[in-house]
C-alpha positions as CSV (number, residue, x, y, z in Angstrom):
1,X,-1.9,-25.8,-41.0
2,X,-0.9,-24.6,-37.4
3,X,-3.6,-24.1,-34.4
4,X,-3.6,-20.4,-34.7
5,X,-4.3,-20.7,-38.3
6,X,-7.1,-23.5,-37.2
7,X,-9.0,-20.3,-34.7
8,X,-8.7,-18.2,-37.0
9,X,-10.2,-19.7,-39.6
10,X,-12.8,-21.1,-37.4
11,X,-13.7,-17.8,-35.5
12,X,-14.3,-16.1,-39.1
13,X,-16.4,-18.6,-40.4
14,X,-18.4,-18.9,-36.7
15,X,-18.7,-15.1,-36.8
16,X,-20.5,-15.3,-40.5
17,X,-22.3,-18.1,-39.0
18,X,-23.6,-15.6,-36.1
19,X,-24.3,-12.6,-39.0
20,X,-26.7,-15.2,-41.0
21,X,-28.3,-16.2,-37.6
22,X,-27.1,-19.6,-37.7
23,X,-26.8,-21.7,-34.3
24,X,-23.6,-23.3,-33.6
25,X,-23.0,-25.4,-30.7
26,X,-19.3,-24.7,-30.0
27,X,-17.8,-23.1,-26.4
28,X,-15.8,-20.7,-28.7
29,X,-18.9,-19.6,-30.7
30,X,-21.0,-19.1,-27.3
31,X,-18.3,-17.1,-25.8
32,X,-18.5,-14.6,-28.7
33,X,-22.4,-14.4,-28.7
34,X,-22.5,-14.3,-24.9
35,X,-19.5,-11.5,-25.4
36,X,-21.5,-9.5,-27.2
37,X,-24.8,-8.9,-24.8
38,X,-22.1,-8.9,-22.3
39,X,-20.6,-5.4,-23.6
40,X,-24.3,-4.1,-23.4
41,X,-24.9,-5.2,-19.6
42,X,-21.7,-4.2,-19.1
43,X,-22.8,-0.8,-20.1
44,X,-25.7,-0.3,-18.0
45,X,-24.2,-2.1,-14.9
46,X,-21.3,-0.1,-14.6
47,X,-23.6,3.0,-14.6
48,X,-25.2,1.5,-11.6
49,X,-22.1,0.1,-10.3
50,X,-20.8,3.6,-10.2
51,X,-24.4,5.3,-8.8
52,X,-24.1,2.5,-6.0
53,X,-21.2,3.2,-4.6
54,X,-22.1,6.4,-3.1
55,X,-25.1,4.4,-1.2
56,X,-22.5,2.0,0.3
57,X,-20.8,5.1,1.2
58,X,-23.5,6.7,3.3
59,X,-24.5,3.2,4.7
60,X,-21.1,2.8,5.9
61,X,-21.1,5.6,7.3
62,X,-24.3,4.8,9.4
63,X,-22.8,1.5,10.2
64,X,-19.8,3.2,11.6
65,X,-22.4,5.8,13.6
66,X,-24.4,2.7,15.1
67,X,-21.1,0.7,16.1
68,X,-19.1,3.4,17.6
69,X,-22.1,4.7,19.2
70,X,-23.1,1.2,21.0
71,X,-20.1,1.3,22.6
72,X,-20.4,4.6,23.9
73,X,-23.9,3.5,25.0
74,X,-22.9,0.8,27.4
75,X,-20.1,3.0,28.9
76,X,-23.0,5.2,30.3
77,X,-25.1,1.7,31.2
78,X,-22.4,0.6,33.6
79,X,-23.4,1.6,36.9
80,X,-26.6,0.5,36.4
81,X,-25.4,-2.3,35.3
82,X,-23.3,-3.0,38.4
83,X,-26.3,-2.8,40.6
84,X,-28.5,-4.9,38.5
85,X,-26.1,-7.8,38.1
86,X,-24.5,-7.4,41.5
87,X,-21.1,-7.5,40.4
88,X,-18.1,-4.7,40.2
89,X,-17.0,-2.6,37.7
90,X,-14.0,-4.5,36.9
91,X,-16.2,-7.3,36.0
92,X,-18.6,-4.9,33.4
93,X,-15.4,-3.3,32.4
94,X,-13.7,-7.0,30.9
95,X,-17.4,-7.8,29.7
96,X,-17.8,-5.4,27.0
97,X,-14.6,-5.0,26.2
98,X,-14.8,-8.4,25.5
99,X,-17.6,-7.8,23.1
100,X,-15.7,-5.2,21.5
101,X,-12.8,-7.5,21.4
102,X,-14.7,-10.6,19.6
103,X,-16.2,-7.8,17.4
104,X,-12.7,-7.4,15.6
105,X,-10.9,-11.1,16.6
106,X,-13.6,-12.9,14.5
107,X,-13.0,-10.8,11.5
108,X,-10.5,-14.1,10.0
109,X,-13.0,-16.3,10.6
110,X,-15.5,-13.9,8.5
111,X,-13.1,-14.1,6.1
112,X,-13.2,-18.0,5.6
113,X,-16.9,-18.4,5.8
114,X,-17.6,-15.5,3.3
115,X,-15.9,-17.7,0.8
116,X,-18.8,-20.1,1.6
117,X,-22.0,-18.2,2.5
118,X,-22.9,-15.3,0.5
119,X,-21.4,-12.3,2.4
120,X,-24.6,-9.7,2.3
121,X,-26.8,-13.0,3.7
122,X,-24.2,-13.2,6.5
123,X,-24.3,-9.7,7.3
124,X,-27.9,-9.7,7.6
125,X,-28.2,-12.6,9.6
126,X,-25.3,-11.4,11.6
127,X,-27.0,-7.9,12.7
128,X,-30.3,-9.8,13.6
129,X,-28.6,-12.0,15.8
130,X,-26.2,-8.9,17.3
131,X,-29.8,-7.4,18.1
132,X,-31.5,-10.4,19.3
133,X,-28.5,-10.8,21.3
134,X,-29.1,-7.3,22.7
135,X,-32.9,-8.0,24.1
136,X,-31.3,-11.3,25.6
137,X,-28.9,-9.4,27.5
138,X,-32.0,-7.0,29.1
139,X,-33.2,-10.2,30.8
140,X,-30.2,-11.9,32.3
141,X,-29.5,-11.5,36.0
142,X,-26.2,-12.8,36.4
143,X,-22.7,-11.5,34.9
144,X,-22.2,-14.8,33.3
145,X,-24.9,-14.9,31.4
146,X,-24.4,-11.0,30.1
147,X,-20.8,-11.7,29.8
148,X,-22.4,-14.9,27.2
149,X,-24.9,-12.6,25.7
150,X,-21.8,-9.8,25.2
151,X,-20.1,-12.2,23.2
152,X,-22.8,-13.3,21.1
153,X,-23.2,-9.6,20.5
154,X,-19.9,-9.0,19.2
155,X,-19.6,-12.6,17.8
156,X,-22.8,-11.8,15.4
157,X,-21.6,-7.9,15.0
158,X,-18.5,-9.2,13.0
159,X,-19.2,-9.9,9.7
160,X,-20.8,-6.6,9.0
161,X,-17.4,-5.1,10.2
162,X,-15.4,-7.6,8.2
163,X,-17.1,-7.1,4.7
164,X,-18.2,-3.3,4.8
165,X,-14.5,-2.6,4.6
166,X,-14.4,-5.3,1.5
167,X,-17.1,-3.9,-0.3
168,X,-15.9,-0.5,0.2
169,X,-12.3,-1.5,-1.2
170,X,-14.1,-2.8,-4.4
171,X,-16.3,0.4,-5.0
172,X,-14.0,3.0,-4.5
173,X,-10.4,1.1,-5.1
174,X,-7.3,3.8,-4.3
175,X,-9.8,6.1,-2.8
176,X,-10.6,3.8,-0.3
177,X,-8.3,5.6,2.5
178,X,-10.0,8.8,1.8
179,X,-13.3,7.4,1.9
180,X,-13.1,5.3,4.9
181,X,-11.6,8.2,6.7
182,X,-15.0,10.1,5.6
183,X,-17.2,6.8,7.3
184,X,-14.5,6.6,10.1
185,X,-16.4,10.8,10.9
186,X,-19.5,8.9,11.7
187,X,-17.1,6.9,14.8
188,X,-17.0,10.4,16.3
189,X,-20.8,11.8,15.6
190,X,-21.9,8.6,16.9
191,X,-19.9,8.4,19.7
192,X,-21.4,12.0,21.1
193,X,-24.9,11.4,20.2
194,X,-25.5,7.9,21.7
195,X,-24.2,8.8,25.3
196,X,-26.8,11.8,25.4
197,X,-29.6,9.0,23.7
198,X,-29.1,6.3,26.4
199,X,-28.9,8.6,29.3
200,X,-32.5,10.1,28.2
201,X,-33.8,6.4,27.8
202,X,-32.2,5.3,30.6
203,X,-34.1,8.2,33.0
204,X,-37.2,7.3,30.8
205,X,-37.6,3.5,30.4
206,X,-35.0,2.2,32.5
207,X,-32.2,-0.2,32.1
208,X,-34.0,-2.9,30.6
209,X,-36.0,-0.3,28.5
210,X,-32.6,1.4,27.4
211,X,-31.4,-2.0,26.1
212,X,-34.7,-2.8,24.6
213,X,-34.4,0.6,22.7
214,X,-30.6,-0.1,21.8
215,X,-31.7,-3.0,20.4
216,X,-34.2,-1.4,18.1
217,X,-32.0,1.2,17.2
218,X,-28.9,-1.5,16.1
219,X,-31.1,-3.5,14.4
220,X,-31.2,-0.7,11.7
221,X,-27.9,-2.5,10.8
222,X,-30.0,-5.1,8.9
223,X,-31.1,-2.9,6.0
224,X,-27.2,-1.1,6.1
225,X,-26.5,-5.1,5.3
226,X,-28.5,-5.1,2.6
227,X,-26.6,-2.1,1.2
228,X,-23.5,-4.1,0.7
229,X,-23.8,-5.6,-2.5
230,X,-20.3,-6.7,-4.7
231,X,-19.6,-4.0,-8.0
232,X,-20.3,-5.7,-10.9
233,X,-17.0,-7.6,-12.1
234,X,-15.5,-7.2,-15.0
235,X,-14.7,-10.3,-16.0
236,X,-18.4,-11.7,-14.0
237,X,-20.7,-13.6,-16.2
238,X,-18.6,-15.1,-18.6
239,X,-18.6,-19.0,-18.4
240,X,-14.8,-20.5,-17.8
241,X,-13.7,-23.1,-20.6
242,X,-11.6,-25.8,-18.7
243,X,-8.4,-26.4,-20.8
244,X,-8.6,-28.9,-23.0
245,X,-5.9,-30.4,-25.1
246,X,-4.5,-29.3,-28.4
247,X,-6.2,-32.2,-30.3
248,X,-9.8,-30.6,-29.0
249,X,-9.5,-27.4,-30.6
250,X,-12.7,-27.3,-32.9
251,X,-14.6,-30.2,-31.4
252,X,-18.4,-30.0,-31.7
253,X,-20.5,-29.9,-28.2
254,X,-23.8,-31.2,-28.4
255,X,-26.3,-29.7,-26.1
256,X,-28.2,-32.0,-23.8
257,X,-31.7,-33.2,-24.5
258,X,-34.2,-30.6,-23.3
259,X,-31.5,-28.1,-22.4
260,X,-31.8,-24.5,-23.9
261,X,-28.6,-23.0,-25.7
262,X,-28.5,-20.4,-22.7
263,X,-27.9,-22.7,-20.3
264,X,-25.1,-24.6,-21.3
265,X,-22.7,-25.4,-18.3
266,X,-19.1,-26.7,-20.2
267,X,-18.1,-29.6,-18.3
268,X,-14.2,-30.5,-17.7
269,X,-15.4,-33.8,-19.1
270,X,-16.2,-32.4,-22.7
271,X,-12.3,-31.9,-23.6
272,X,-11.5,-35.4,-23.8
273,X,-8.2,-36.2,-23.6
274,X,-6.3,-39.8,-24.3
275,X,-5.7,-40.2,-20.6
276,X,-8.5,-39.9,-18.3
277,X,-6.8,-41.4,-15.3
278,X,-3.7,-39.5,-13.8
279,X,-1.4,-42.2,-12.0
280,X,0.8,-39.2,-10.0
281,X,-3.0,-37.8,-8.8
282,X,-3.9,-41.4,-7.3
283,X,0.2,-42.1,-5.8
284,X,-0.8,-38.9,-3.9
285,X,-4.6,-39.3,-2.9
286,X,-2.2,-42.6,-1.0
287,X,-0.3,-40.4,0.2
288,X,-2.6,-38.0,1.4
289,X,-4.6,-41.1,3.6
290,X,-1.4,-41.7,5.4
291,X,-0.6,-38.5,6.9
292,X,-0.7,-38.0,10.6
293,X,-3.1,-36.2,12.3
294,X,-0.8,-33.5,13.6
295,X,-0.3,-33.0,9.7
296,X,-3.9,-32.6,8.8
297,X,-3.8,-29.9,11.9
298,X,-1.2,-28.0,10.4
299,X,-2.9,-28.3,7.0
300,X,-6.3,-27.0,8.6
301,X,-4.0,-23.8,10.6
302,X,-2.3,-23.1,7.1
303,X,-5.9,-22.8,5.2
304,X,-7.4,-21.0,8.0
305,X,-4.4,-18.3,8.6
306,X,-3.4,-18.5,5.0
307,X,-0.2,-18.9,5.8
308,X,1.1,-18.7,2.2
309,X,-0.9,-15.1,1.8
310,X,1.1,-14.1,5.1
311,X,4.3,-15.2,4.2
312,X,3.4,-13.2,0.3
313,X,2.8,-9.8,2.7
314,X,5.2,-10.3,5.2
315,X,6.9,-6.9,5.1
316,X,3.5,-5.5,5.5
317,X,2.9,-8.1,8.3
318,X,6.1,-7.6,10.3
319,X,6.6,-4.4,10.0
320,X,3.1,-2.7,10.0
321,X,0.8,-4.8,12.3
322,X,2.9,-4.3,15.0
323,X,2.7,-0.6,14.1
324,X,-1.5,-0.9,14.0
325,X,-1.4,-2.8,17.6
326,X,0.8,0.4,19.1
327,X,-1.7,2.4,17.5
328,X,-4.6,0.8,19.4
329,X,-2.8,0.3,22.7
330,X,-1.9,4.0,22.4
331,X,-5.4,5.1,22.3
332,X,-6.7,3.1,24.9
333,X,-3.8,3.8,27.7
334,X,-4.2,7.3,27.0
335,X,-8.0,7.5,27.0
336,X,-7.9,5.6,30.2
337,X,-5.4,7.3,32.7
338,X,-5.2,10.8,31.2
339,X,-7.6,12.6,33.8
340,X,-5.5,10.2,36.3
341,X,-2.5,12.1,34.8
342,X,-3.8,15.2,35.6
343,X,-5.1,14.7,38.8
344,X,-1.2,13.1,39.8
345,X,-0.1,17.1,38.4
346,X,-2.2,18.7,41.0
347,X,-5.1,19.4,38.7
348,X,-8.6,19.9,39.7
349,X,-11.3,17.2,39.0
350,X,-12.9,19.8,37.1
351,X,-10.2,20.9,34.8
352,X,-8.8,17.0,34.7
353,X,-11.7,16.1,32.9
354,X,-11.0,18.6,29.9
355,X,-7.9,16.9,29.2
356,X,-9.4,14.0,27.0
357,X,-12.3,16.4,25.7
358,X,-9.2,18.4,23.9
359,X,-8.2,15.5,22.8
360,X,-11.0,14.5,21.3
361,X,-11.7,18.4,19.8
362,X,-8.0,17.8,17.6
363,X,-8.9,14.3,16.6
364,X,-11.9,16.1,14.7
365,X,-10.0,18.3,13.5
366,X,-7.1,16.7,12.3
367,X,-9.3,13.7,11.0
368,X,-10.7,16.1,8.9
369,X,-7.7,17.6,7.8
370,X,-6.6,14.2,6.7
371,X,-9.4,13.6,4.9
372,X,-9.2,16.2,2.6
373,X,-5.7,14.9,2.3
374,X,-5.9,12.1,1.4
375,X,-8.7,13.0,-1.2
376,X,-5.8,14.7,-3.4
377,X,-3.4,12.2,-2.2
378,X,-4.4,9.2,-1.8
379,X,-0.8,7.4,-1.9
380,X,0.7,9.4,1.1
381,X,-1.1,7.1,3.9
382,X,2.4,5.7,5.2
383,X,3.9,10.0,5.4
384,X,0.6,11.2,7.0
385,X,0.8,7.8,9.5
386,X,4.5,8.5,10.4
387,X,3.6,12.5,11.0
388,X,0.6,11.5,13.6
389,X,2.4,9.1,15.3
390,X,5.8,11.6,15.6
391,X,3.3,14.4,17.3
392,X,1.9,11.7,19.3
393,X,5.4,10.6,20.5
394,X,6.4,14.4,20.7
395,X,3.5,15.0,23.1
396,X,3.8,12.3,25.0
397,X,7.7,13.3,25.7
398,X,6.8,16.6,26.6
399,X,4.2,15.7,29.2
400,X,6.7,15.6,31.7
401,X,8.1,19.1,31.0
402,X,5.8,21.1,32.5
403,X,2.3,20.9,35.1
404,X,0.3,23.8,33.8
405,X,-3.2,23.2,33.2
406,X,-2.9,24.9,29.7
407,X,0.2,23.4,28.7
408,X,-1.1,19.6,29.8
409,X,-4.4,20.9,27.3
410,X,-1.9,21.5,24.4
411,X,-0.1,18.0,24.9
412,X,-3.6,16.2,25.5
413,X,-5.1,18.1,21.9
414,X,-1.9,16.4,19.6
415,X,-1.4,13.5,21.8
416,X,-5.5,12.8,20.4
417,X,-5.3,14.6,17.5
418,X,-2.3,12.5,15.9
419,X,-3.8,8.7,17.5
420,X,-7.1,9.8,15.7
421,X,-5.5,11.0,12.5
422,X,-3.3,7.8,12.1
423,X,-6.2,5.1,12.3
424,X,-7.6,6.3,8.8
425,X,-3.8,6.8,7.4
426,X,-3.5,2.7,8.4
427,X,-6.2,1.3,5.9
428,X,-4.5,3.9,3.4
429,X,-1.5,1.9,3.9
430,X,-3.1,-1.3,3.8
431,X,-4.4,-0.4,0.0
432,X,-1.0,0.5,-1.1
433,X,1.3,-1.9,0.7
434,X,-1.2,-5.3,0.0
435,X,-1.8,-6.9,-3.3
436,X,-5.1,-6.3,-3.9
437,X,-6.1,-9.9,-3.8
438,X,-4.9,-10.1,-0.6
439,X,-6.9,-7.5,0.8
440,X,-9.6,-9.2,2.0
441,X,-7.1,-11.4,4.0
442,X,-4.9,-9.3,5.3
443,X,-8.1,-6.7,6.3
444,X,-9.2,-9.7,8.8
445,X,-6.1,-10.2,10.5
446,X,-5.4,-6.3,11.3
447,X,-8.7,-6.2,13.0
448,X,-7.5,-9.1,14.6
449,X,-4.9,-7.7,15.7
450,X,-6.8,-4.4,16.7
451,X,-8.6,-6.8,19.1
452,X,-5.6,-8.1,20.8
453,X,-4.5,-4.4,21.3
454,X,-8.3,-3.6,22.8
455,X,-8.4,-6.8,25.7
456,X,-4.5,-6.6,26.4
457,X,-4.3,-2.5,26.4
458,X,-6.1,-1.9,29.8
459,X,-4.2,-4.2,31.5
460,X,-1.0,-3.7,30.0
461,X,-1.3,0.3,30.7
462,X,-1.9,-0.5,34.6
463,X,0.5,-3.2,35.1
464,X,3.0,-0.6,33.7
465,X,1.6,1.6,36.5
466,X,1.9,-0.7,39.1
467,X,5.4,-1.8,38.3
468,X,7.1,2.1,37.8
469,X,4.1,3.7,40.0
470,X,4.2,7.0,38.1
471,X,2.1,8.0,35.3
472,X,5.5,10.0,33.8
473,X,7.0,6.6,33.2
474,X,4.1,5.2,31.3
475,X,3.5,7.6,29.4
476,X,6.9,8.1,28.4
477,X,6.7,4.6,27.3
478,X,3.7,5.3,25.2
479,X,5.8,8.0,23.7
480,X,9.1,5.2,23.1
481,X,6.3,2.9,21.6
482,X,4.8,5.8,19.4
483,X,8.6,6.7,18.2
484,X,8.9,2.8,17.2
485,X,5.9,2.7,14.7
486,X,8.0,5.7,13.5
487,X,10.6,4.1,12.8
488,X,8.5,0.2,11.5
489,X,6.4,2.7,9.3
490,X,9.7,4.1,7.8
491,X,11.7,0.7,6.9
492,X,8.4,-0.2,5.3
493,X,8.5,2.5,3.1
494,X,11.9,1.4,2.2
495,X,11.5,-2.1,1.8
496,X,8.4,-1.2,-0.8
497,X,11.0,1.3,-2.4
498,X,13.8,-1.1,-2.8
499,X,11.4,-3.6,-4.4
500,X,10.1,-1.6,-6.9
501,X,13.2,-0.1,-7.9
502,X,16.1,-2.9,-7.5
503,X,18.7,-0.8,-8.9
């Protein structure tokens, strides 16, 4: 009698067994009675699972509010800032950009330790600390020591921004581009109602007030933590049986003494096998003892950078990352020097200053219309990324055509429309261009790399102005850098196309 016959056999006659209540002590027997309550919790925690989802939703749409907004806040804190710590705005200006910029470079290293430490615990300790952090920074007088307490700020900020877009991607899946776009709105609400909240607390309380108050208000981040639980998984709860040879198929395991039927644990040990010690395993423990220590540093950088995930997603990696740092780089130069534009054209101070509030008014609005996009089409992230970034090309080319205040307007409302509809088009792409258990991964190093664009964008915008000393030329080299995520965005496409059809 073969093995299969052997189960088969043996799973009937357990199954009776189960029927007629009798115990058996067997892994294949407590898989099937474990199996069966399994379905029913199954049941109910998919309902929940599916009730849930809209909660992490809202919350991470409040998270995105309170982030965004923080940022704004200290933009408006700066001069008072200046005069506090007795510094210049050059020096407040690197400071919280460098919180801003640890905020998204310690996403990979959120990654490793979530693998460790139970992610929601992180995040809440994380948010605590990114508040306490806060109040610290109220009572410093020197820039060092804010400069310290910004990068504990942004150090502790990071897991909450690392593993809301995880749990996010496990609620809602393919619809996690269209979602995300929908939390990305609360970037934009936050980001006009903070400036208007700090300057009234600033007038009322103060600096150190305003910080104090900040503080309070980003602390709300700790029950948005809580929020983030994981979906029930399919396949959680069920215990793993190691893999035991063929000659243990059927073997009896006995339950220890005082130990209830429920809590079994099934030990690698209980599939005995005729060797227990593997002579290739201990050749290459020796082996292992005598490497060098440059080669246990490049084992520790190819665990902590997952090389092998990389090298898995490197068309996504070499051709798309770049695309996501021209993005960012984009949106900063712009934001920065586009009332300088204007003021090079003749403009008034007055009317320069509407040029990135246009900007602004078609980011809303196209954000929104690529929301509703991708609601219906999920799948067309990478066409609705190459259209923004073509119209933000296109107005960055025609800048130079003419000096009118209306037609610089026009340029200034699709030059910010199409940077602010491509951000939520790039996690779209990152669903449907990453295997999903690379997601998490990949996730980290993109806001990684969103952090390199944020420190090396301001100066790379003005060392391009010092070097051609004309706005035209810099922006025209926004525009050639917009055309080339174009083009990276497109050979993606076709590498993905070629793969899944070979022929």
């Amino acid at each position: 009698m073969n093995h299969s016959n052997i189960i088969q056999k043996f799973t009937r006659n357990a199954v009776l067994g189960l029927q007629q209540g009798v115990v058996v002590d067997h892994p294949v027997i407590i898989l099937l009675e474990r199996g069966r309550t399994k379905v029913t919790t199954e049941m109910s925690s998919g309902t929940s699972s599916e009730s849930w989802r809209y909660v992490v939703l809202v919350t991470k749409f409040s998270l995105d509010f309170l982030t965004q907004g923080l940022l704004k806040a200290f933009g408006v804190l700066v001069p008072a800032l200046v005069n506090k710590l007795e510094t210049n705005y050059g020096t407040i200006g690197f400071i919280l950009s460098l919180e801003l910029t640890v905020f998204f470079m310690a996403c990979p290293l959120v990654c490793i330790l979530a693998k460790r430490i139970n992610p929601r615990a992180l995040c809440i300790v994380g948010t605590v600390g990114s508040s306490a952090a806060i109040i610290a920074s109220a009572y410093v007088d020197s820039p060092a020591w804010f400069g310290f307490a910004m990068f504990m700020t942004g150090l502790f900020s990071s897991p909450i921004n690392q593993i809301s877009y995880e749990v996010l991607h496990q609620y809602f899946g393919e619809k996690f581009g269209f979602v995300n776009s929908i939390c990305l709105l609360g970037s934009l609400v936050g980001g006009m109602a903070f400036p208007v909240l700090t300057s009234k607390l600033l007038d009322a309380y103060g600096l150190e007030g305003a910080l104090l108050c900040l503080a309070a208000v980003y602390l709300h981040c700790t029950p948005v933590a809580v929020t983030f639980r994981p979906p029930h998984s399919s396949t959680g709860g069920f215990y793993q049986v190691p893999a035991c040879e063929e000659g243990d198929i059927g073997r009896v395991i006995e339950l220890p003494e005082g130990a209830e039927e429920n809590d079994l644990t099934l030990q690698p040990d209980d599939c005995e096998t005729a060797e227990q010690v593997d002579p290739f395993a201990v050749g290459q423990n020796e082996e292992n003892n005598a490497k060098s220590k440059l080669d246990r540093v490049v084992d520790f950088l190819t665990v902590t950078l997952n090389i092998p995930m990389l090298a898995q997603e490197k068309a996504f990696c070499l051709l798309f990352l770049p695309c996501k740092y021209i993005v960012q780089v984009t949106m900063v130069s712009w934001t920065l020097f586009v009332v300088s534009y204007g003021l090079t054209k003749g403009l008034d101070e007055s009317l320069a200053a509407y040029l990135p509030l246009a900007g602004a008014l078609g980011g809303f609005i196209n954000q929104g219309v690529v929301t509703i996009i991708l609601h219906f089409r999920p799948h067309w992230g990478a066409i609705i990324f190459i259209a923004n970034m073509a119209s933000v090309a296109a107005a960055f080319f025609l800048y130079q055509l003419r000096v009118s205040f209306s037609h610089l307007l026009v340029c200034s409302f699709f030059a910010g429309g199409g940077i602010f509809g491509a951000f939520p088009a790039t996690y779209s792409v990152l669903v449907f261009y990453v295997a999903t258990e690379h997601f998490a991964g990949i996730l980290s190093i993109k806001l990684f790399v969103t952090g390199a664009a944020v420190i090396s964008s301001g100066y790379m915008a003005g060392s391009l102005y010092d070097v051609t000393g004309s706005f035209d030329d810099v922006f025209m080299i926004l525009g050639g850098m917009s055309a080339a995520s174009v083009l990276l965005t497109i050979a993606l496409m076709l590498v993905k196309k070629r793969r899944r059809d070979p022929q």
